[in-house]
C-alpha positions, 0 to 999 in steps of 0.5 A: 581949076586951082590956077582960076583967077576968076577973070572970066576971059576964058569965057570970052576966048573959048569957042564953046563959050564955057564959063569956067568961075561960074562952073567952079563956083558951082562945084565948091558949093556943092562940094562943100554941102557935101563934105566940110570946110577946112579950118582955116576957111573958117579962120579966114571968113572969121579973121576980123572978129578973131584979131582981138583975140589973136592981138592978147597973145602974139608969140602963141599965134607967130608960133602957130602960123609960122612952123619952125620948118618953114625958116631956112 
């Protein structure tokens, strides 16, 4: 289910007529009724009212979104 791209063809395509978005969203609200959302779904929904904030300090925020790890 992570490689759904929610396009809905496979509803048209499968023979039993499985409607795989609407099944997934259905999950993901249930699931997270259950157990709690990751920070950075919090991050990304709150993105806009964020970037004031983020724009007063670019190297703290560079430093924490770009792990030196990841430059190779």
């Amino acid at each position: 289910m992570s490689g759904c791209l929610a396009c809905k063809a496979c509803a048209s395509q499968c023979p039993i007529k499985v409607d795989v978005p609407s099944f997934r969203s259905r999950f993901m609200q249930l699931y997270y009724s259950r157990y709690p959302r990751p920070i950075k779904d919090h991050l990304v929904a709150n993105i806009e009212s964020l970037l004031p904030l983020m724009a007063k300090a670019p190297r703290l925020v560079n430093a924490a979104t770009q792990p030196q790890w990841h430059k190779g």
